[in-house]
N, C-alpha and C positions, 0 to 999 in steps of 0.2 A: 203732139207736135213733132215733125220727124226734124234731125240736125237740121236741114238743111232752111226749114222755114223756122227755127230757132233762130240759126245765123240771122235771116234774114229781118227777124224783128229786132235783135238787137242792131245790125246797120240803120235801121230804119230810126231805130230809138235814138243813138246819137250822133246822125250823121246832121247836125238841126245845128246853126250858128246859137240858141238860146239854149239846147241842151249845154255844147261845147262851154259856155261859159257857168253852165250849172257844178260841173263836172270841176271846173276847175274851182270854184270857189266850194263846191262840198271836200276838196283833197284836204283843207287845212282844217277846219273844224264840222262837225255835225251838225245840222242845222233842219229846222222846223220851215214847212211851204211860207209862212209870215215873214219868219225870217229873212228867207229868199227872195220873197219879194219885193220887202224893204231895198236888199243888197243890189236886186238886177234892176229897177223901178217898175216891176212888174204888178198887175194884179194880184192879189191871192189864189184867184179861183186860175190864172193863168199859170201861176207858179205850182199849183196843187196838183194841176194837167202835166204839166212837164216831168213833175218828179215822181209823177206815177207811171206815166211811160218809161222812165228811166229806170226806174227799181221795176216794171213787171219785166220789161230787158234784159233783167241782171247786173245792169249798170250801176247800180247802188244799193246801199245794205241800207237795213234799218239801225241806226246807233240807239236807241233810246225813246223814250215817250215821255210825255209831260202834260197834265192836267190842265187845261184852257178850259175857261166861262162854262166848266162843266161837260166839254167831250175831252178827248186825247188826240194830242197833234205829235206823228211820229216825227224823228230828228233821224234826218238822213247822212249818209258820209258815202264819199266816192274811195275805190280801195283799187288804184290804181296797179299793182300787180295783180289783182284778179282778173282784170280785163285789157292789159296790155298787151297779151298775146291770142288776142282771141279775134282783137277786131282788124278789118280790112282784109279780110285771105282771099275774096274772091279778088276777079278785074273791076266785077259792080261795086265789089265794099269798099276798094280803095276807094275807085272815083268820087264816089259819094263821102266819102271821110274829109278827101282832098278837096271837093266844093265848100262842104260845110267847114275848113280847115282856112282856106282861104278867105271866107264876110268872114271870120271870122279876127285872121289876120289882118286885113283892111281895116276893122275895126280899132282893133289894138296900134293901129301904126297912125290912125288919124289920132290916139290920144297918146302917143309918145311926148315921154320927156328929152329934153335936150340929155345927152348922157354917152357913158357907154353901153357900147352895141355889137354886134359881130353879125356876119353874112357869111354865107357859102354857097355856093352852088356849082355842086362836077356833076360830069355825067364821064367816065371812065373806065379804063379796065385799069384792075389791082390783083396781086395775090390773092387767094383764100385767106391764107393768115392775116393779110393786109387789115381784111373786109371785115372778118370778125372780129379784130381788134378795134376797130372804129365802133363796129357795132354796139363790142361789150360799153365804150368809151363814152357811146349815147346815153344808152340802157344807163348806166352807171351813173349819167349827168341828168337823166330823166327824174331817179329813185333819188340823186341826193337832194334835186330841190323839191319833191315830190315831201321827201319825209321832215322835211326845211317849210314847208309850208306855214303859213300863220295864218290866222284870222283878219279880215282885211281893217287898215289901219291899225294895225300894232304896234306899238312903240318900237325902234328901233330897227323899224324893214323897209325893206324898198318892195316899191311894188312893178314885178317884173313880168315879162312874157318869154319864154322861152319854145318853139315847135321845132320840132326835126323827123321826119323825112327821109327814109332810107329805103332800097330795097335794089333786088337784082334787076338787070336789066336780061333780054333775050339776044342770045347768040355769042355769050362763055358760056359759062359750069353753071349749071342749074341741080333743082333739086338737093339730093343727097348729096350730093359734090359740096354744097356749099352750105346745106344745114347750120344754121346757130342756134346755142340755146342762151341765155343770160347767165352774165359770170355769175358762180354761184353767191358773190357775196352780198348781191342785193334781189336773189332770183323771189327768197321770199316778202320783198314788197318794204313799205314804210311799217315799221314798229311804231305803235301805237301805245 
């Protein structure tokens, strides 16, 4: 399979509103197709579809196996630095990230709790330094609730949504001009 249709089965893999919430609920613990589909109210046999598109993607690892009625049901986990900077490069991958990102949002926002909240939305010109600094300040806010994750309904969590959304626009500094990489302190992912 060459890069290019690599890429393109992992866009395909999780640009899905029912991946997006797979993903998010495998960041806090490892979990078995049954499991997940107790979690999402999904089938088995629909949940077992989704997370094997997901893991042939590269979307998610195998954490473990466990002995069921006599076969073995793998227990997946999402490893959110592995795939943070892989996905969306093309104009197709955002879009498609940014659809499935949205039902996705909609969702989450018809089952909002009364609470706090925050919003933003620029569309600007900034410094280089400006841009990276916000960026690191994502990345950084992405990784601490990333590695802050729990199992859902945990004693003493809330249960949140957080998405963010960044990138250049055309007509400043493109390319190598404005290159970023993640501050190193969280570049290698949640500790496990």
């Amino acid at each position: 399979m060459s890069k290019d249709e690599e890429h393109l089965s992992r866009l395909r893999a999780s640009a899905n509103p029912v991946r997006l919430r797979m993903l998010s609920l495998l960041t806090a613990e490892a979990m078995s197709a049954a499991e997940v589909a107790r979690a999402l109210d999904l089938t088995h046999a629909n949940a077992s579809y989704h997370l094997r598109v997901l893991h042939e993607a590269g979307d998610l690892v195998v954490d473990g196996e466990e002995k069921v009625r006599g076969g073995v049901a793998k227990r997946y986990r999402y490893d959110p630095a592995h795939n943070d900077m892989r996905r969306g490069t093309t104009p197709e991958g955002r879009l498609a990230d940014a659809r499935a990102t949205a039902a996705e949002i909609e969702r989450r926002l018809l089952e909002a709790a009364p609470g706090t909240s925050t919003y933003s939305d620029l569309e600007t010109w900034v410094p280089v330094e400006t841009w990276h600094r916000v960026l690191d300040l994502l990345h950084e806010a992405s990784m601490v609730l990333h590695e802050a994750a729990r199992p859902a309904g945990s004693p003493d969590t809330v249960h949140v949504s957080a998405t963010s959304h960044a990138f250049t626009m055309t007509g400043g500094l493109t390319g190598e001009a404005v290159r970023w990489k993640p501050n190193r302190r969280h570049e290698d992912g949640p500790k496990r």
